[in-house]
C-alpha positions in Angstrom: 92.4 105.0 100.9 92.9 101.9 102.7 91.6 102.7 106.1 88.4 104.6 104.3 86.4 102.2 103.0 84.4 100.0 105.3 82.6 97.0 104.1 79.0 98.2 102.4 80.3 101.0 102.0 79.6 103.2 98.4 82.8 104.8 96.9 82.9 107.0 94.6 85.9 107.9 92.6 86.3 110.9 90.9 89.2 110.2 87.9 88.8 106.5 88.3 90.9 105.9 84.9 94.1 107.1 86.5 97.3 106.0 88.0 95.7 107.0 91.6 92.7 105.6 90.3 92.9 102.2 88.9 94.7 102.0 92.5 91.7 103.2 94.4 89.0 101.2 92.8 91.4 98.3 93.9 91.8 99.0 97.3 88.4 99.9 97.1 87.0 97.1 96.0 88.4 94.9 98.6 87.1 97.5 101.4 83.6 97.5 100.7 83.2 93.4 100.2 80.3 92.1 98.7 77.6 94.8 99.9 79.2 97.3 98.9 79.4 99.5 96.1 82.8 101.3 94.0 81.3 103.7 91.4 84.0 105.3 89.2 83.3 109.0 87.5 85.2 109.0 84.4 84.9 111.7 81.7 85.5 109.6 78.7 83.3 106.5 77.7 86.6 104.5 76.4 87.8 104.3 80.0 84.9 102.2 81.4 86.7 98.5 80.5 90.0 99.7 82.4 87.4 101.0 85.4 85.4 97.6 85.5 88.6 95.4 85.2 90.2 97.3 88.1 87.2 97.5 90.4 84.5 99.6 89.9 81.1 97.9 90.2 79.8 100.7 88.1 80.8 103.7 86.0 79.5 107.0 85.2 80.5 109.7 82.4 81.2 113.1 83.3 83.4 116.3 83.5 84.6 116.5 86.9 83.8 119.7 87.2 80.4 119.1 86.2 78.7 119.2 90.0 75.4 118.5 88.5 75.7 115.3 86.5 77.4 113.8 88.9 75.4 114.7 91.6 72.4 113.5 89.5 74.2 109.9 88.6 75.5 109.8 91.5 72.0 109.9 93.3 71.0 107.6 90.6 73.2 104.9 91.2 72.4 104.7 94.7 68.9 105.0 94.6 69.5 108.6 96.4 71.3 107.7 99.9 74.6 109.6 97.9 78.4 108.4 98.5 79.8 107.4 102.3 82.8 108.1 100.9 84.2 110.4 97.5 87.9 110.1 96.5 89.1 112.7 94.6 92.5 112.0 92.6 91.8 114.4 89.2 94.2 116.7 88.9 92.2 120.0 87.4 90.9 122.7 89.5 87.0 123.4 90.2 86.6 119.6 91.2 86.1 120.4 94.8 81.6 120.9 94.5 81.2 118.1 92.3 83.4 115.7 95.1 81.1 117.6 98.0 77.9 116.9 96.0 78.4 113.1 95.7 78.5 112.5 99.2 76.0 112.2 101.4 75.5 113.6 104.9 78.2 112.8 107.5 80.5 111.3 105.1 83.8 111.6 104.1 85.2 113.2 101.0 88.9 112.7 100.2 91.0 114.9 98.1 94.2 113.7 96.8 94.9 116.2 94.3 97.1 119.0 94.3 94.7 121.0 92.5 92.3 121.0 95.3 91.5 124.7 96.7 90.8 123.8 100.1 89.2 127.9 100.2 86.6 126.4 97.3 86.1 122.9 99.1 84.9 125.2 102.6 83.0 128.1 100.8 81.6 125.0 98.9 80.3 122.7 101.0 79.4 125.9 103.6 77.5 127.5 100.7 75.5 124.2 99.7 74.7 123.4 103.5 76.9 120.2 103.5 77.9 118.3 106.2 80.6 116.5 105.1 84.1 115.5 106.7 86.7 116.4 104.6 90.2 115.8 104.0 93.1 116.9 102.0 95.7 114.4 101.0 99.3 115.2 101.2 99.6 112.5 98.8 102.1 110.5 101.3 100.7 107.7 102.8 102.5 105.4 105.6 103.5 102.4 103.5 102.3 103.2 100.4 105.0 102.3 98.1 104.7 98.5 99.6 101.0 98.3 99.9 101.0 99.5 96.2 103.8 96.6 95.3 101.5 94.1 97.6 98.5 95.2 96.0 99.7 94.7 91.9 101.4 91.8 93.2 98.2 90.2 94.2 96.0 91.9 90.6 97.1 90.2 87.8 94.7 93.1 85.9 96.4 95.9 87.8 100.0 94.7 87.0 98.9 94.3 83.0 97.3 98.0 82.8 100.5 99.5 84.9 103.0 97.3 82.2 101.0 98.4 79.6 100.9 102.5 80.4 103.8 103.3 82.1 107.0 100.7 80.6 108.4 101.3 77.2 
């Protein structure tokens, strides 16, 4: 996601409570500056502190398959101009409308997950009339095991969650 997010951009990222995620508000974060915006779509209201901490400005509540509510907060939280860019890194199937749905015209959605249907992410966005750029991650990025080191290296909050969750 680094080369995504421009500053003033809004981000929104869809399974912000995640390993993928607490990384992408990060990077986020430091993309958008001070005029932009990182809003995180979580579906559990215990995850918000862990969203916050790692970056998100803001947080909403929602299934991720839910394209509605999300669309709706979405719109909500940015007084309706929608999402530049959506990142999707939830790993469940019919996530692809929701992701489409929270951006706005000419922007970008991302897919990182390997349960993105790229057939559901075309019919969708064809079938709602969106024109959105979209790409499918192969979930290999050039570097990313070192800007990933660089970037905990540099959060003090990051480092503590990844300690926390993923060392005995």
């Amino acid at each position: 996601s680094s080369d995504l997010a421009k500053p003033g951009d809004t981000v929104v990222i869809i399974g912000a409570n995640g390993k993928s995620g607490i990384l992408c508000n990060s990077v986020a974060r430091e993309r958008v500056g001070i005029s932009g915006k990182v809003i995180g779509v979580v579906r559990n209201k215990s995850y918000i502190p862990t969203c916050l901490q790692t970056g998100c400005h803001e947080v909403i509540i929602a299934d991720a398959t839910d394209a509605l509510t999300i669309q709706q907060e979405v719109s909500r939280h940015t007084k309706g101009r929608m999402a530049d860019v959506v990142i999707n890194v939830v790993n469940i199937e019919d996530t692809e409308l929701p992701s489409i749905m929270a951006c706005k015209d000419r922007g970008l959605v991302y897919f990182f997950s390997m349960a993105t249907s790229f057939t559901k992410a075309a019919l969708g966005a064809e079938g709602i009339g969106a024109d959105v750029d979209m790409v499918l991650g192969n979930g290999y990025a050039h570097n990313h095991a070192a800007i990933s080191l660089d970037l905990l290296r540099r959060n003090p909050v990051l480092m503590q969650i990844f300690k926390q969750r993923y060392t005995d």
